[in-house]
N, C-alpha and C positions, 0 to 999 in steps of 0.2 A: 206277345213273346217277350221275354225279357234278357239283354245283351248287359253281359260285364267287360269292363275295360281295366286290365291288369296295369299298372303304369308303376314306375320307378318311386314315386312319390305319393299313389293312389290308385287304389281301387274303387273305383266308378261299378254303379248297376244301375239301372231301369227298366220299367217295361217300357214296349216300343209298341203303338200304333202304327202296323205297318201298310194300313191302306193311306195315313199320312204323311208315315214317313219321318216321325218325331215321339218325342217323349210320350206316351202316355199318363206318365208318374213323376213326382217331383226323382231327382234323381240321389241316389244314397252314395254316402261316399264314406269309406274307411281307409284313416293313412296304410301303406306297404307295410308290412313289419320288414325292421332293419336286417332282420336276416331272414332275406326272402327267398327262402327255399321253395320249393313244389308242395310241400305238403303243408307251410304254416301260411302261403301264401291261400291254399284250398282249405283253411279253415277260415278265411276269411272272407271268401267268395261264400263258403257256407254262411256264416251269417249277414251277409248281403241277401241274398237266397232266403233267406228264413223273413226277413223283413216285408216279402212281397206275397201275403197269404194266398193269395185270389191266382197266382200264379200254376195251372194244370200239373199235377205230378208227372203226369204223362210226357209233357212237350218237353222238349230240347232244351238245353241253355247253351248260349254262345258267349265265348270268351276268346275276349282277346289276349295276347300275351306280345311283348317286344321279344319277338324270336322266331326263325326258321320252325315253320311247323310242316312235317308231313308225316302224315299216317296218322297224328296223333301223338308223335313223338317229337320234341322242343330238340334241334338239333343246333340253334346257338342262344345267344344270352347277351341284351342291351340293357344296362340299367337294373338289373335283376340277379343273383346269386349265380353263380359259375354251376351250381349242380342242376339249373335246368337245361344244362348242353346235355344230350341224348335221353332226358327223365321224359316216361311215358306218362306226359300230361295229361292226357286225354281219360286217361286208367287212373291218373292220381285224381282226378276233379272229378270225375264217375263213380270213383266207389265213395270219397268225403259227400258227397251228396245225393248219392243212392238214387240216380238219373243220368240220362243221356245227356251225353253235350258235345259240344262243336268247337274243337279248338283251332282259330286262326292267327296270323300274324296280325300286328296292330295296322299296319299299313294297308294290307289287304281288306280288312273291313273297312275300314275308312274311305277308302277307292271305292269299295262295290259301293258305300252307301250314297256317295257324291252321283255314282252312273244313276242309280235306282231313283235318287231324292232328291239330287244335290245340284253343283253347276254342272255337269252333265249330264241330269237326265235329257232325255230323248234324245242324245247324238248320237251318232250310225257310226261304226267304223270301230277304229282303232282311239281307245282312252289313255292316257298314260298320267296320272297320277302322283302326286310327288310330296312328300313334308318334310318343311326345313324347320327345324328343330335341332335338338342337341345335336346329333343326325341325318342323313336324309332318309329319308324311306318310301317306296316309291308301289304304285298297282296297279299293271296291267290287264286292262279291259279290252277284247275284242267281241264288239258285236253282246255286249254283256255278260259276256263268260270272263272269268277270272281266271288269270295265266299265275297262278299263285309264286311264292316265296321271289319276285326277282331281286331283291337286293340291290338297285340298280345306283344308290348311293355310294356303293363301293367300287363303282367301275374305276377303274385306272386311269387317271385325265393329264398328261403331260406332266407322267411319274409321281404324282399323287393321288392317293383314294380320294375320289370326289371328295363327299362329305367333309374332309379335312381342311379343303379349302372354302367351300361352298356352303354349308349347315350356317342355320344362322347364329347357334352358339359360338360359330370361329367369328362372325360380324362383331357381334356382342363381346369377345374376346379379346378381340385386336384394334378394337375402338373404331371399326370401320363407318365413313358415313357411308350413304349409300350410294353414290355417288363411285367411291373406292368398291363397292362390295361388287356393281352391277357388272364389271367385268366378268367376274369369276362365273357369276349367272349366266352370263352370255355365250361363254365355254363351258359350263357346263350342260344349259338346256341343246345350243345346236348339236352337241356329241352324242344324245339322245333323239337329238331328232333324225341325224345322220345313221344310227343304230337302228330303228324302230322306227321311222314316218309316219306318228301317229296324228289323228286326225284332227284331235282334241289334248292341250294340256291343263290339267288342274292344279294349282298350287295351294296347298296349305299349310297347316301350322302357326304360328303365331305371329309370324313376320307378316301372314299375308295379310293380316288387319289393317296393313301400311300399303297394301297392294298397287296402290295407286304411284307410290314413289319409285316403284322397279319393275311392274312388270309391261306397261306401254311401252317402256323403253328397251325392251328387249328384242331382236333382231330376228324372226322366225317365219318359218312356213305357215306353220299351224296358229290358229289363236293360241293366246294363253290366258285362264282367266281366275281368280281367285275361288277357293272351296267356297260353301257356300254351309254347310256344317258346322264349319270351325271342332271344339272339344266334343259335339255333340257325335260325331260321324264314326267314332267307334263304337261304340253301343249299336247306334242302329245299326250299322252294318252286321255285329256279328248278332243282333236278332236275325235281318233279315237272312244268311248264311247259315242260322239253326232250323227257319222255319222251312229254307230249299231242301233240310234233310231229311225231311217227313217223306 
């Protein structure tokens, strides 16, 4: 199966071994064009796509994209051109590549790949999922099913949108040690766990490399444990998410 990762910066592809769980293939990478619309971003997936011969016409391709996806239709926009708020993505990457494909949130793939591969495979219950990044963005998992689009980086936390305070681009922004930042993690993971009591949390992104400096120290019900993915978990996810649509 082979999953692309739409990013602000890059567009990522691979194929994915999904009884591993990883890369099958080195992975191809083409910067975003600066003006990343739906359609010159889908010429770009097209020749990622074109790179992977051995690839079946037949199967699915999965894409991620930083944006509310349902039905197919991209109904907001992170990091990415303002005309994918309501563009029928799924219609625009199906006809540029004359194939089925599966379009998810960047988040949401990410989450299923960590339940399916990652630091929570085989846990039972409720998964809750989260990347601190420019952003947060966040995947809930119950029992393996995917509760798509929650957005749960935007919740409202003591009159600010989470992510505003919490993302670890504001850390990186406001010169915060971590020491200063762990608070804000601390009200922001219990106000989530007080929401959802879930059973299991995952944290990713590129802070969690450091994982060991903030998240022992965090005050909770549930474990909390770093991804285990890292950059790789979108890709897989949205293979393994093309090949559920067979």
């Amino acid at each position: 199966m082979l999953g692309i990762d739409v990013g602000g910066s890059g567009i990522k592809g691979a194929a994915v071994d999904l009884i591993r769980g990883d890369f099958a293939t080195a992975r191809v990478r083409i910067p975003t064009p600066r003006h990343s619309t739906p359609a010159n971003v889908a010429r770009i997936v097209a020749q990622i796509v074109d790179s992977f011969a051995d690839i079946d016409p037949d199967t699915p391709i999965g894409i991620t994209v930083p944006a509310v996806v349902t039905h197919g239709i991209t109904r907001s926009a992170a990091n990415i051109d303002p005309s994918w708020i309501d563009a029928p993505a799924a219609e625009i990457f199906a006809n540029q590549l004359g194939r089925a494909v599966v379009v998810v949130n960047d988040a949401d793939a990410a989450g299923i790949a960590e339940v399916r591969f990652g630091a929570a495979r085989g846990a039972d219950g409720v998964v809750l999922v989260t990347t601190l990044g420019t952003g947060i963005g966040s995947a809930l998992i119950n029992r393996g099913v995917l509760v798509p689009n929650t957005e749960l980086g935007h919740l409202e936390i003591d009159g600010f949108d989470a992510e505003t305070r919490a993302a670890a681009s504001v850390k990186t922004a406001e010169g915060l040690s971590f020491a200063e930042y762990l608070p804000r993690l601390q009200r922001y993971y219990e106000t989530l766990e007080r929401l959802f009591w879930p059973d299991l949390f995952v944290v990713g992104g590129g802070v969690s490399r450091q994982a060991e400096e903030f998240l022992p120290k965090l005050n909770l019900n549930a474990p909390i444990v770093p991804a285990a993915l890292l950059n790789r978990a979108g890709i897989i996810g949205a293979a393994w998410l093309a090949a559920e649509s067979i």
